[in-house]
N, C-alpha and C positions, 0 to 999 in steps of 0.2 A: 935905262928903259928896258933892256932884254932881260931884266932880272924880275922887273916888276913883270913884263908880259911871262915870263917861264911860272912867275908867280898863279895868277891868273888862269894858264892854258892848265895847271895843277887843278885847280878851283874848277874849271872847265870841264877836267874828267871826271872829277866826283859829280860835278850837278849834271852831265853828260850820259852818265850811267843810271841814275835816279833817274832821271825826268824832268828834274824840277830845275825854277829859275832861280835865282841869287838875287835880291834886291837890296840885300846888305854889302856886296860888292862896291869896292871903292871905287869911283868917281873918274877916277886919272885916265881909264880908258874906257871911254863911256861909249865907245865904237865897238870892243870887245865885248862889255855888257850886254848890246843890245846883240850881238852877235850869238851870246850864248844863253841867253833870253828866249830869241828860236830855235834856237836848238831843244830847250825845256820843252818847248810849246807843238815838238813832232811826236806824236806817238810812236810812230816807228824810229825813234832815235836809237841807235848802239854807240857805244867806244870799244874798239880794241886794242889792248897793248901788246904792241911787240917791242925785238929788241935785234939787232945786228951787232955785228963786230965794233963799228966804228961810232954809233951814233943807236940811238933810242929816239922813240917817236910815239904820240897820242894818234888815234886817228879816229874821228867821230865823224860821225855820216850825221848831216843837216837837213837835206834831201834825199829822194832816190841818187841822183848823177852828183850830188854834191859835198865835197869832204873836206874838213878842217883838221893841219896838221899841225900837230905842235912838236917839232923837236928837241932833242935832248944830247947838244952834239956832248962826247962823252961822259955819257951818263947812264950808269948804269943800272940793273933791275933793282938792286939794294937800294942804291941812292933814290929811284926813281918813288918806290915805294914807302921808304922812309919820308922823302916829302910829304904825297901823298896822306900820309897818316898824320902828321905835323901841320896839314894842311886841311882839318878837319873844321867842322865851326866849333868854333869857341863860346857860344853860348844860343842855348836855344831857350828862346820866351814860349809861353802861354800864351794860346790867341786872346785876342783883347774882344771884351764884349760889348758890343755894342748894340744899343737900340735904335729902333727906326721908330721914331717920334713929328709931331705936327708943331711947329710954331707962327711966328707971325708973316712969318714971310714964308712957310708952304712947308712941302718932306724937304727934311735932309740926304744929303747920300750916304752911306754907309761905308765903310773904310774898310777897303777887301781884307778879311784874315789873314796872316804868315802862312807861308809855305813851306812846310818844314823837312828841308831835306834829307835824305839819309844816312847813315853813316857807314863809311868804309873800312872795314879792319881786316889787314893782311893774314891767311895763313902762316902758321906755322912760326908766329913772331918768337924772339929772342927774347921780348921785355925791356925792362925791369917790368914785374906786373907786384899788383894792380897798376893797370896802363890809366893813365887818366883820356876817356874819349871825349866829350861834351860835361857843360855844366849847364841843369837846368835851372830857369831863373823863372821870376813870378813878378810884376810888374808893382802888386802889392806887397811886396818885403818889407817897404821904406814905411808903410801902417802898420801891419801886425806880421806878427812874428810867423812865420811859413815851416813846417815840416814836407820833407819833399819822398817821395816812393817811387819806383817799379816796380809792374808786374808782368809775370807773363813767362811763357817758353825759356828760359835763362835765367830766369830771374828769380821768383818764387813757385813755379813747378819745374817738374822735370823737364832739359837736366840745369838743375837749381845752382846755384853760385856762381856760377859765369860771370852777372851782371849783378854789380850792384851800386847805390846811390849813398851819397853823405846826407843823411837828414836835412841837415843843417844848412849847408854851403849849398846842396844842389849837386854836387860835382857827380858825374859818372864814372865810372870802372869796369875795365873790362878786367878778371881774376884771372886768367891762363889762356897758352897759345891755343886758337880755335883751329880747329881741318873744315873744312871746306867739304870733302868726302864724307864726313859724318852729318853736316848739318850746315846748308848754304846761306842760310838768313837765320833774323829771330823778327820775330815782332813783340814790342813791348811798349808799355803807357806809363805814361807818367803822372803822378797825382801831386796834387799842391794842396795840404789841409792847413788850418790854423793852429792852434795849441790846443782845442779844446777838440780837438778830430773833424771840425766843420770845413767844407769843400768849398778853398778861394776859388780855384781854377778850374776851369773841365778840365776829362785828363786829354794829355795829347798821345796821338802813335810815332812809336818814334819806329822806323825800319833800320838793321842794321845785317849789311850784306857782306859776306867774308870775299876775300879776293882769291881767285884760284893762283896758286902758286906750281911752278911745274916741279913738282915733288912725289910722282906715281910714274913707276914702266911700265910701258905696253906690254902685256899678259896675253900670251896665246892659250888659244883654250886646251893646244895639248903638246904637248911638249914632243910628239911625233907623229907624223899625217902620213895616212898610205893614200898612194894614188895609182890610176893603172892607166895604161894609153895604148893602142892596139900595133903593135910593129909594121912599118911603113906609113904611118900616119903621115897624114898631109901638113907642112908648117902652119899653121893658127890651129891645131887640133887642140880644144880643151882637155887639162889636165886633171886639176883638182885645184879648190880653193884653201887656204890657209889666213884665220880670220887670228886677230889680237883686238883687246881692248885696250882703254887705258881711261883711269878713271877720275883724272883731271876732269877737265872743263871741256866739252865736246866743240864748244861753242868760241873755243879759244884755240890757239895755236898750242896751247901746252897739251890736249887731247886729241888732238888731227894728228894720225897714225899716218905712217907711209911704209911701203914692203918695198926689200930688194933681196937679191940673191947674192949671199957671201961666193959660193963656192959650188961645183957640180962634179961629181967621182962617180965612173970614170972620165975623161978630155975626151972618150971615145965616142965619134966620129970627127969631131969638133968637143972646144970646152964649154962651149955657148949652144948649149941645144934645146934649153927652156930660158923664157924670160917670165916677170911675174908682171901683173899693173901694181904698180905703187898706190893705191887708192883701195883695190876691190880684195886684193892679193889673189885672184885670178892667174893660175899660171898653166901657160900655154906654152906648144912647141914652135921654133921658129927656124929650124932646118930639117930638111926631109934626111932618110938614114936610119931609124931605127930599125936593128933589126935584131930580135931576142937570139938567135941562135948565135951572136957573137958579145952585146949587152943586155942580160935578161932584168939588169934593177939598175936605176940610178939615184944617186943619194946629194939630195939640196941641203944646201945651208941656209935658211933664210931669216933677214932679219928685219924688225920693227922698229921704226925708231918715229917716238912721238916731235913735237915743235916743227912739222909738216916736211920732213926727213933731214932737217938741219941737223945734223953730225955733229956739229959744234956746240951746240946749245941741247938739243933734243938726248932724250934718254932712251936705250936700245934696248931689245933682247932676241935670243935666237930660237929658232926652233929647229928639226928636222924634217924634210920632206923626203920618203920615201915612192918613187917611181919605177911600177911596176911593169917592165914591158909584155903585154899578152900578145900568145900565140895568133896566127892566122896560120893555114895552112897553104903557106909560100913553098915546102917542100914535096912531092909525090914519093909515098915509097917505091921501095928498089929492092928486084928480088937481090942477093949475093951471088950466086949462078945464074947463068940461063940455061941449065938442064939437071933434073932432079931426078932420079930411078929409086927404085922400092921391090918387093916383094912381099906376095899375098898368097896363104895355100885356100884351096878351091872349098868352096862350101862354110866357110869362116864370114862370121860380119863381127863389126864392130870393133877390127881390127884396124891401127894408125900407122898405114902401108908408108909414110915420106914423111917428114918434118918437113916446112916448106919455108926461109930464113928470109927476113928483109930486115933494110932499114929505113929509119923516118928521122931526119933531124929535128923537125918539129917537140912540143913539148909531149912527153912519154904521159899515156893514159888517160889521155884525152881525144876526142874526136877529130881532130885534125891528125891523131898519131896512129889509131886504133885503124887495123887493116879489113881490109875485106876482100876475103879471095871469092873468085867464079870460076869455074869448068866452063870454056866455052867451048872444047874439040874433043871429040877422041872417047864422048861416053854417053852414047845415046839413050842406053836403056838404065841410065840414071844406076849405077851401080856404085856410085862413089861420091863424096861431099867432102867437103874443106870447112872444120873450124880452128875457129880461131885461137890459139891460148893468151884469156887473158894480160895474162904475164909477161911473157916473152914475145907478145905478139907473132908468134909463130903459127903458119898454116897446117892443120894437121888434118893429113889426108886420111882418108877413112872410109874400109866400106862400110854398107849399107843393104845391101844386098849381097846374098852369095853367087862368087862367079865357079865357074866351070870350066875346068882344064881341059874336057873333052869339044867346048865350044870355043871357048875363045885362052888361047894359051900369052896373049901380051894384049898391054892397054898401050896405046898413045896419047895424053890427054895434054892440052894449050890450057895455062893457067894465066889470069889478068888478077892483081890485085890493086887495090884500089882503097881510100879512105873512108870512114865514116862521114867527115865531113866533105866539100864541095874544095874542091882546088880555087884558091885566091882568085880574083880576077885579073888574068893575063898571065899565069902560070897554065903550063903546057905537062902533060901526062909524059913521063920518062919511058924510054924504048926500055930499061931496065927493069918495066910495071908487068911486062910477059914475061914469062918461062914456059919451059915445056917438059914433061913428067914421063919417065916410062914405067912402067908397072908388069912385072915379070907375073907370070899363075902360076902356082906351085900343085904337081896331083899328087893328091892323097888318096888313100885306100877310101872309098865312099862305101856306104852300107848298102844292102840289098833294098829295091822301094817295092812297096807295092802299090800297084798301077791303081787300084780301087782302096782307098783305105778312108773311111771303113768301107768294107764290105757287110751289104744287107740283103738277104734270104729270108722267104717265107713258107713257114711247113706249119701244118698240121700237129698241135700239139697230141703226145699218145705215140709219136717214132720209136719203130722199137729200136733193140740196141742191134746196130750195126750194118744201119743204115749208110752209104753217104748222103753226104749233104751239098758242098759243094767242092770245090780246087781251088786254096787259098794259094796262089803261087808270089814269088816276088821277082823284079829284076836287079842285075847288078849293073852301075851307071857306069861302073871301069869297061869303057869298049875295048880298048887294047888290051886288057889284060883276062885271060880267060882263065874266070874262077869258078868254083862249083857253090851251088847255095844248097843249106840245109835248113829244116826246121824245128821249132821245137813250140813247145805250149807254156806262154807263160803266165795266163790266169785264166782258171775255168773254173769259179764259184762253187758249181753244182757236179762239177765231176761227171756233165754228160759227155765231152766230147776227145776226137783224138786224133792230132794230123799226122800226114807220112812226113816222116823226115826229107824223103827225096823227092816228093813231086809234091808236096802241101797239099794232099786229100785230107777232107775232114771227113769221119763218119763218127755215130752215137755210140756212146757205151750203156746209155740207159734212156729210159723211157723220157722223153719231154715234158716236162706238167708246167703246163702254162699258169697254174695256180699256187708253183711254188714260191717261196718268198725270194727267190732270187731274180723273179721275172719284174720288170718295174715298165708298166705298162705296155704289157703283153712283149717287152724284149726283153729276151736274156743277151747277153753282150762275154763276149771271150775274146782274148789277146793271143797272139803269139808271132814266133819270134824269126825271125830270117838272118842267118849270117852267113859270111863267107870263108874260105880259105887263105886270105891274104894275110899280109902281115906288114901293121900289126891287122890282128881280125877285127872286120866293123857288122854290124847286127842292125834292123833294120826292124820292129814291129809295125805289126795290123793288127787292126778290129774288127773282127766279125760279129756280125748284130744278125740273131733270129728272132726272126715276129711267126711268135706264135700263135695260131688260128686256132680258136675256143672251140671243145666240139664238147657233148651236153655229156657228160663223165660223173656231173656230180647231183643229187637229186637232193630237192630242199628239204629247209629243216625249220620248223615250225615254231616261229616266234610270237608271243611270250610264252615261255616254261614254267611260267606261277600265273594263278588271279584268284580273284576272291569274287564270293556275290552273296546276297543275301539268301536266307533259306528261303524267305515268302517271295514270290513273284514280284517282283517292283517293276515302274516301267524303266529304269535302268539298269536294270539287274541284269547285264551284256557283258557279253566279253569281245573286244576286238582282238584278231588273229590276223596275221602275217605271217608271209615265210622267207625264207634268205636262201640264196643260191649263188654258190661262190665261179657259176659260170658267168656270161657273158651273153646279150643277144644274139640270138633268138631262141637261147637256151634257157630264157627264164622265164617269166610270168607272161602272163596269166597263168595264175596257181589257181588248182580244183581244191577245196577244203571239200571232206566227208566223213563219216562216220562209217566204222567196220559195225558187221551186222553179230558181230561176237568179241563181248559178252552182250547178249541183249538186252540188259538193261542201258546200254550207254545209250541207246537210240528211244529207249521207253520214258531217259530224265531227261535227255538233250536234245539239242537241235542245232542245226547248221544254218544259216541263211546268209549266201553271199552280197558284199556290198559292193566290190568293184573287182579289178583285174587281180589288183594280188589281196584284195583286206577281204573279212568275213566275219561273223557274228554267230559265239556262242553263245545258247540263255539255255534256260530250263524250260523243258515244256509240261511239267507238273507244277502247279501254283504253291508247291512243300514238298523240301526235303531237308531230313535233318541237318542238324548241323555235326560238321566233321571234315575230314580231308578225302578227296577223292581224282583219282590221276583218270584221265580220263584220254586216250585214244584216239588220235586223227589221224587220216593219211593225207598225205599233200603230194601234188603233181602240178611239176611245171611244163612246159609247151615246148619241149625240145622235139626234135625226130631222129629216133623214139623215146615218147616221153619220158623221163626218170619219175618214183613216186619213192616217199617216202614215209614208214609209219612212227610219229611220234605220240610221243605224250605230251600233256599241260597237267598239270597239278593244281587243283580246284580248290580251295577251302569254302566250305560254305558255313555260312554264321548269321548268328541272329543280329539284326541291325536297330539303329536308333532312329528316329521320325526322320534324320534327314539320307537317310540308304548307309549312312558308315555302321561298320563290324563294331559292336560294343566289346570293350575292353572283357570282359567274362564267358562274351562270344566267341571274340580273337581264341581264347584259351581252352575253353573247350571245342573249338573248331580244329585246334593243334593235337587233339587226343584226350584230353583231362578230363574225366567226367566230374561230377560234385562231390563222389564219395573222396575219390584223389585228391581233393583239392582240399578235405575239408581234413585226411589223413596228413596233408606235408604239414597243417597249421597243426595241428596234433601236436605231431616231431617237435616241431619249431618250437611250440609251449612250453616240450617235455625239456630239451636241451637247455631253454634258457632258465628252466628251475633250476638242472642238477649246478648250472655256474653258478646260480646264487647260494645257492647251499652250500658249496662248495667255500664259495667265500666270506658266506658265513659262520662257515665251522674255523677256517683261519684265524678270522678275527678273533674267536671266541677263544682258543688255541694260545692265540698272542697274548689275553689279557689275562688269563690261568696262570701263565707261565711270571708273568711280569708282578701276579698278585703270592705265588707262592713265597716262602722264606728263602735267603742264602744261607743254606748248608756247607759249609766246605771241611771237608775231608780232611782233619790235621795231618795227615801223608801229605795231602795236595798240599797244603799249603807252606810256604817256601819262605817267609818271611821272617827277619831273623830275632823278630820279638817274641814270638812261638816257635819252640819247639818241645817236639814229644822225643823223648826218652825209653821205649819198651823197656830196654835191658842195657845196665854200665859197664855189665862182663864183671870183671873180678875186683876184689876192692881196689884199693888207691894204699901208694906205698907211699909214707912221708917223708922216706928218703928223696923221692925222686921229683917231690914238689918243690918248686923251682921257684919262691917267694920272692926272687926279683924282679920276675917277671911281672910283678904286682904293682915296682914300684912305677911312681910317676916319672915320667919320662924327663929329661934333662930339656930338650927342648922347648919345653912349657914353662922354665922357667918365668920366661919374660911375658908368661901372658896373666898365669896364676899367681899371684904374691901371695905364695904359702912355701916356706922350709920344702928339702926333699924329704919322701916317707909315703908311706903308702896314702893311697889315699882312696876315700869312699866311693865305692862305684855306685851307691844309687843317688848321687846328686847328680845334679844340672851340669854337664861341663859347662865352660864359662868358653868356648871356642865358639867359630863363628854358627850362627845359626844354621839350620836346613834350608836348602834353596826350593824347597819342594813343599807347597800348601798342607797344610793339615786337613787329615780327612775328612766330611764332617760323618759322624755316625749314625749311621741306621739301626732304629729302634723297631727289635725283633720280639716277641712274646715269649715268656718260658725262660729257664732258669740257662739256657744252650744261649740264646739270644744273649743275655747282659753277660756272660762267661765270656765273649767274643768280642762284644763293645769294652768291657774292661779293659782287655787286653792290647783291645785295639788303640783305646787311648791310653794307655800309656806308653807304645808303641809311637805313639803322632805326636804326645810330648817332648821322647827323646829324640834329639835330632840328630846326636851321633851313634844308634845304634847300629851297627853291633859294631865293638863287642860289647858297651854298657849297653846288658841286655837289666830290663827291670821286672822281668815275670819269666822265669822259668819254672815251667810244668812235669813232673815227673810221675805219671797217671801210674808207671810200672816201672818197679827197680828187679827183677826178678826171684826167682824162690830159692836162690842161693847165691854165694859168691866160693868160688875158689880159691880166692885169698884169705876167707875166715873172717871173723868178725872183727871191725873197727876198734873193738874194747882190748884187742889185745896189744894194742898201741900202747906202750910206757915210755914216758919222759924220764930217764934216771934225775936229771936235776935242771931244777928250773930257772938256775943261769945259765946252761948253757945257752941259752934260746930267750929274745925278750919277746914275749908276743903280746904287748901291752898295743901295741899297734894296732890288734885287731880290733880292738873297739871303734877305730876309728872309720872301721869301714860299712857301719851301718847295721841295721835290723838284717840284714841277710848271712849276715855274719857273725850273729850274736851267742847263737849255741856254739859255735866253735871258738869267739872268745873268751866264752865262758870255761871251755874246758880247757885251756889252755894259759889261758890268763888264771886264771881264778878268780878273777872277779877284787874288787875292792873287801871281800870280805875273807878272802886267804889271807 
């Protein structure tokens, strides 16, 4: 009986998990049936498998409050699963069709359809595969012959081969071990056709659900966590969280994660000073004691372990937790002394009279470390400040002001330093937070001051020289020591002024001019110099500023110095007149414009008519005057007391104008001086000059093409060429002793070029050596019997390529009208073996009279 119920509670988990009821279930426990019947029929029904040491167990929820358990006394996940899979249905039919029809006795009922459950296939199986899982079957087989298919997710699409069917038999297959983490289920149908492809059956769905198997670690998301917690923290102080996943089945005990702590480095205050939650991995403190200034980090070992922290069965992993203790400011700083001294010489700033040392155990550069000094005694008129150095956190006292050794010769100052941040709460400020500073004054030689600087005086410019002016004196701030001051002049632009050395009078060396460029709105400004006797010797300048008071020196000057206007009367034919005066009020304007009464015609063409204080209006008071240039005579007076006047000129051009009053361009010109005859004399010039150029260049040209159309003559002296030469005179004859016939012959060298015997050979042939690298000339064709004399020569000259010395034309225009050797004929051969000159014939028409007399020719 316990085998067939173990049987059954099997059967139980597969239809437990589905949903579905079992009506194929045998008989024998028809109490169980109905029991797992209900189970199908709760929507919210679950099974879950677990497993322990000693025993295995189903446990399916039938109700909310009520659970069915089937045990497994030792039996293990293998075993348990391996049923399971063995335990699968053995044949699953096609619903039956049926119709709802009328007969004689009324409707029929209809006969509910199969329930067709799903199938369960473990992860990560062993095989043998193809695993056989179910055989499909067709109620019609035992009629016609059935071909059977699947389709779907596994099966014929992606990922394809997983499932497949025997046509034939119906049987199903599963092809290889499935993961669960890749792909939880498949849904696929089944088709039942005839032979001819015609549809016996609907298709059915069949579900098949993989089992999670606990074969994945819990996976932290990093393989080390920082956290930070603030020193003193109270026990339940949040730390930081440390999450893992795992990616079994969340929904199962192989995926339910649990956290603990391996280990915590340092034991230091205790070894237990964080716990984690085993659910959230939440980890908190749970003894008070932290304190950075003795453990600033602590380092967790924490670990994961999924099957809901069972050790035994569940799979682990570690990670790091790093535990950062932060600062509070639990320490005050502390000066190292409580009495610091320094000295400061007098009249110095920004001078760091005391370094001022503390300590802060706290964290270094940070605001709970970083100091802050105050002066609260000992320095009323603010002559000194405390910063900070960064760095070393040191207070560096510093003045600010210059002190005085004739005032005050020692400082006493009470220093508190204190933190940027706010002391912890319930921490107490340290009596080691005051100090107290002495600060000694050192006296130095001080320079002479002067009591007014600058100094400002106002005079009358126009001082003669040697004036004073005022008594630039200085004091020396050394009371105790009795020195003498002297002076001196250390800039004066202008070179007016000059002090005593011993009492600082200033008096003029030159007149004042308020109008000179040195003055910058009416002050001129001078320096000089004050020093002492001490030593070392200190010097002390001033500035004396003279305002100088404008007096009427300078008389105006009549602006503008040119205008022009039309010769005929127009009604704008004016001239506006101004004048400049380089004084100052009430030395200037109202300026008087007038006319001198000589020469009298200025007042017979002109006219004056004022417009306001300083403008005025020249025109003509004849309706015609030629045109020309004309400087014309005003005097001007400005309203000084006494007034200044000055006589200037304006320079007039008058010109004849165009309808709208402008000076016509031939107006402009003869208004400038040019009459018509001058003007029509420069076009004269200008006509004459630009013929002689062209004449000029045209006699060049002309010049050019003469030259270029004459013949080349050349000088047989000039010419140097070694096809031509002239001859005047050969001097005396030629001795035939001393002709030197070897020098005829063909060189040895040429053997190998010439294929001819050695022996003299022709010089007016062709050599056969390499040609000329130089073009032939071509000839120019000259007139007259000089012309082709020249061209002959020339080509046969451009023929030979190795001339010279096969010269092919020598000229002998003159042999002269004697020789002093005597004539050639008294030459005698005694006998004509000694000598063969049969040779000579060979050397061409140039040499033929000479072979002849020597040879004798073929007819001796």
């Amino acid at each position: 009986m316990m085998v067939g119920l173990l049987y059954h509670a099997v059967w139980g988990l597969q239809l437990c998990t589905a949903g579905f009821g079992f009506d194929w279930v045998s008989s024998a426990y028809s109490d169980l049936h109905f029991i797992f019947h209900i189970v199908a029929k709760q929507p919210n029904s679950t099974c879950r498998l677990q497993e322990s040491v000693v025993h295995g167990f189903i446990q399916c929820r039938i109700w909310p409050d009520l659970f069915v358990f089937f045990l497994f006394f030792q039996m293990g996940i293998e075993e348990m699963l391996s049923r399971v899979w063995d335990s699968q249905p053995k044949v699953i039919r096609f619903s039956r069709k049926h119709q709802r029809g009328s007969s004689a006795n009324g409707l029929r009922r209809q006969k509910r359809d199969w329930v067709i459950p799903p199938i369960n296939v473990p992860e990560n199986s062993r095989g043998p595969f193809p695993h056989m899982l179910v055989r499909i079957r067709s109620d019609q087989d035992k009629d016609v012959g059935i071909r059977y298919s699947i389709t779907g997710a596994g099966a014929d699409q992606p990922p394809s081969g997983i499932y497949n069917i025997d046509p034939i038999s119906g049987n199903m297959f599963v092809t290889q071990p499935l993961d669960r983490e890749e792909r939880a289920s498949y849904h696929l149908r089944a088709h039942a056709v005839d032979m001819n492809g015609n549809q016996v059956e609907n298709p059915i769905d069949l579900y098949i659900y993989v089992i999670d198997m606990n074969d994945n670690r819990p996976e932290f998301q990093n393989q080390v966590y920082n956290g930070s917690v603030a020193e003193g923290s109270k026990p339940g102080s949040s730390v930081m969280q440390v999450t893992a996943s795992d990616s079994d089945d969340s929904t199962t005990a192989n995926g339910m994660v649990r956290y603990r702590i391996l280990s915590q480095t340092p034991h230091s205050p205790i070894p237990n000073m964080f716990t984690i939650n085993s659910e959230t991995g939440d980890i908190v403190t749970v003894a008070a004691g932290l304190d950075r200034e003795k453990v600033s980090q602590y380092t967790l070992i924490v670990q994961a372990t999924d099957m809901e922290g069972n050790l035994n069965f569940g799979l682990s992993n570690t990670a790091t937790a790093l535990i950062s203790i932060t600062d509070i400011n639990d320490n005050p700083p502390e000066f190292t002394v409580r009495t610091f001294s320094g000295e400061v010489p007098e009249n110095k700033v920004n001078v760091v009279v005391a370094n001022l040392t503390v300590v802060d155990r706290d964290q270094p550069h940070s605001p709970n470390w970083n100091a802050v000094y105050r002066i609260v005694n000992g320095d009323p008129s603010g002559h000194f400040t405390i910063r900070t150095n960064p760095i070393t956190n040191e207070g560096m006292l510093t003045v600010i002001k210059p002190v005085d050794f004739e005032m005050n010769r020692a400082f006493m100052l009470t220093v508190v330093v204190s933190n940027q941040a706010h002391l912890a709460s319930g921490i107490q400020s340290s009596l080691q937070s005051t100090a107290g500073v002495t600060i000694s004054v050192q006296d130095v030689n001080e320079p002479p001051v002067f009591p007014v600087n600058p100094k400002i005086i106002r005079f009358e410019e126009g001082v003669p020289a040697g004036t004073t002016l005022t008594v630039f004196a200085a004091q020396d701030p050394d009371h105790f020591i009795h020195q003498i001051v002297r002076y001196a002049k250390l800039s004066d632009p202008a070179n007016w002024l000059r002090i005593n050395r011993t009492n600082g009078q200033i008096t003029t060396m030159a007149l004042l001019d308020r109008e000179s460029m040195y003055v910058r709105n009416n002050m001129y400004e001078a320096t000089f110099l004050a020093y002492d006797n001490g030593s070392p010797q200190a010097s002390g300048t001033g500035t004396l500023q003279i305002y100088l008071i404008d007096v009427n020196d300078n008389a105006p000057v009549l602006v503008p110095r040119e205008a022009q206007v039309c010769e005929r009367t127009r009604p704008n034919s004016r001239i506006n007149i101004t004048a400049s005066d380089a004084d100052t009020d009430p030395n200037v304007g109202p300026f008087v414009f007038e006319l001198p009464s000589f020469p009298p015609s200025v007042r017979r063409n002109w006219t004056i008519s004022r417009l306001s204080g300083d403008y005025a209006q020249l025109k003509l008071r004849i309706s015609y005057l030629e045109a020309g240039m004309y400087e014309i005579p005003i005097i001007v007076s400005d309203s000084g007391n006494p007034p200044l006047s000055n006589r200037s000129v304006i320079r007039v051009k008058v010109c004849p104008c165009d309808h709208n009053g402008d000076c016509s361009a031939t107006g402009a010109v003869a208004a400038a001086g040019l009459g018509t005859g001058a003007i029509i004399a420069i076009l004269i010039c200008i006509i004459i000059l630009l013929s002689m150029v062209l004449l000029f260049v045209v006699w060049m040209k002309r010049r050019e093409k003469e030259r270029q159309a004459k013949p080349l003559l050349i000088d047989p002296e000039d010419d140097v060429r070694d096809n031509i030469l002239k001859y005047d005179e050969e001097g005396g004859g030629e001795e035939d002793q001393d002709y030197d016939l070897s020098q005829l012959q063909q060189p040895e060298s040429l053997d190998h070029i010439i294929n001819k015997t050695t022996g003299v050979r022709r010089v007016d042939e062709r050599p056969v050596i390499a040609e000329s690298q130089y073009p032939v000339r071509p000839s120019v064709p000259h007139p007259g019997d000089i012309g082709d004399f020249i061209n002959d020569g020339l080509r046969a000259a451009d023929n030979d390529p190795t001339a010279p010395p096969y010269d092919s034309l020598l000229v002998f225009d003159y042999e002269g009208s004697g020789s002093t050797a005597g004539s050639v004929s008294s030459l005698n051969s005694t006998s004509s073996g000694d000598q063969d000159y049969d040779y000579l014939n060979d050397w061409g028409p140039r040499f033929k009279k000479l072979a002849d007399l020597y040879g004798g020719g073929d007819d001796d």
